[in-house]
C-alpha positions as CSV (number, residue, x, y, z in Angstrom):
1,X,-10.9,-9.8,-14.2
2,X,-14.7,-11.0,-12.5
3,X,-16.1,-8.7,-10.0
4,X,-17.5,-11.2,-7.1
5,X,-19.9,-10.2,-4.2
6,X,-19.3,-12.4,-1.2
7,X,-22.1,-13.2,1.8
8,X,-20.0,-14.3,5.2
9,X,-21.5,-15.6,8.3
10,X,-18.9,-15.5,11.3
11,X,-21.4,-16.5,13.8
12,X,-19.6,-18.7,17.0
13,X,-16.4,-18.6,14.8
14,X,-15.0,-15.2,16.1
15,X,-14.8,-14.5,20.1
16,X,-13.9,-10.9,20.2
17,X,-12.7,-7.9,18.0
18,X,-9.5,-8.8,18.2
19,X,-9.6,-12.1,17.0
20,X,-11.3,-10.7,13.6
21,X,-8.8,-8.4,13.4
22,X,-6.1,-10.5,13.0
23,X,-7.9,-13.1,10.9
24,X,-9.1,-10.6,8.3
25,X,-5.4,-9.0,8.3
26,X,-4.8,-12.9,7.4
27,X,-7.5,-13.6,5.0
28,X,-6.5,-10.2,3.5
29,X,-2.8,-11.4,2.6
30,X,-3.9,-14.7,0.8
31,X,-6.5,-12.6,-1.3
32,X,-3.1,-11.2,-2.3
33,X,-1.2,-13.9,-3.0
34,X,-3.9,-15.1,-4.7
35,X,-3.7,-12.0,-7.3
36,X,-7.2,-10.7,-5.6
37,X,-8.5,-7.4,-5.2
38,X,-10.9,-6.7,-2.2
39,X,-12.3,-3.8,-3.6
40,X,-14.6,-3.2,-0.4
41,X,-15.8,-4.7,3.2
42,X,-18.5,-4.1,4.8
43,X,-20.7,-5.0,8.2
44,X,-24.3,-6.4,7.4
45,X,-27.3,-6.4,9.9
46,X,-29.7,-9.3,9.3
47,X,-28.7,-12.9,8.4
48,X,-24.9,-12.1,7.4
49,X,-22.3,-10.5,9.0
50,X,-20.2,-8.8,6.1
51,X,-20.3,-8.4,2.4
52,X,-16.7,-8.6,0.2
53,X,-16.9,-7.1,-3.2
54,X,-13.5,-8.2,-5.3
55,X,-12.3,-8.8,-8.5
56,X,-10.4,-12.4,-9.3
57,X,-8.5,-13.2,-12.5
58,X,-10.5,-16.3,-13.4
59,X,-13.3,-18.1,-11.3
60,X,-10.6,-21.2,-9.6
61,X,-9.2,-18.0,-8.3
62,X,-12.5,-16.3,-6.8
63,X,-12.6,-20.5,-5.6
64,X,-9.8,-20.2,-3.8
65,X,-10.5,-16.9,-1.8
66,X,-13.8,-18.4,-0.3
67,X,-11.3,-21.4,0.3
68,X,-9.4,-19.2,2.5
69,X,-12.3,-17.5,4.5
70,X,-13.6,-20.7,5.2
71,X,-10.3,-21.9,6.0
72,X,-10.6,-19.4,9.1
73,X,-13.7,-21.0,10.1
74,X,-16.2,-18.5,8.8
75,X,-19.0,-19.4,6.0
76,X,-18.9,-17.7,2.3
77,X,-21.3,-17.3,-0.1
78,X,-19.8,-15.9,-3.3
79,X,-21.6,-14.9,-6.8
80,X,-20.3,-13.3,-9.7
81,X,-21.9,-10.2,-10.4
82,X,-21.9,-7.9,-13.6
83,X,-23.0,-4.1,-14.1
84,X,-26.8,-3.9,-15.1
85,X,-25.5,-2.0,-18.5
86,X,-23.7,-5.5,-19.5
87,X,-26.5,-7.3,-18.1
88,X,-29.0,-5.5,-20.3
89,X,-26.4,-6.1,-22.8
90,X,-26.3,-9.5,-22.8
91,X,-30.1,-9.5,-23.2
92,X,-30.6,-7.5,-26.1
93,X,-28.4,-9.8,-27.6
C-alpha cells in the first residue's frame, strides 16, 4: 500500500456543518469500497480547509478517492508521500 497526503478546498461547496457531515460520512464509504484507508482528517487554517492522510493499494486507486471528493463538489490535491528514512534511502542509493 502508498501512503497519500491529500490538500482539499471546500470553499462555497459546503453551506453549513451539517451538510459536511453527511458528505464526509459519504466520501468516507467510497474510500471503503474503494479498499482505502483514511488513516487521519484534519482542519487546516490558511489556503486549505482539511488534510486526508491514507493508504491506497495502487495509485488508480488513490485516483479514484480524489475522484470521489471532487465528485461532492470539493477540490483535492493529492501527493504520494514516503517516510524521510526511505527517502534518504532511496538517495544513498
Amino acid at each position: 500500500m502508498a501512503k497519500y497526503v491529500a490538500l482539499v478546498d471546500i470553499r462555497g461547496q459546503i453551506q453549513n456543518a451539517q451538510e459536511l457531515a453527511s458528505v464526509w460520512g459519504d466520501i468516507r464509504l467510497e474510500f471503503e469500497a474503494f479498499g482505502v484507508d483514511l488513516e487521519g482528517s484534519f482542519a487546516v487554517l490558511g489556503e486549505y480547509d482539511y488534510l486526508l492522510i491514507f493508504d491506497a493499494p495502487d495509485r488508480d486507486t488513490a485516483f479514484k478517492a480524489g475522484i470521489a471528493v471532487e465528485s461532492h463538489g470539493m477540490d483535492m490535491q493529492t501527493m504520494e508521500i514516503i517516510p524521510i528514512d526511505d527517502f534518504a534511502q532511496l538517495v544513498e542509493d
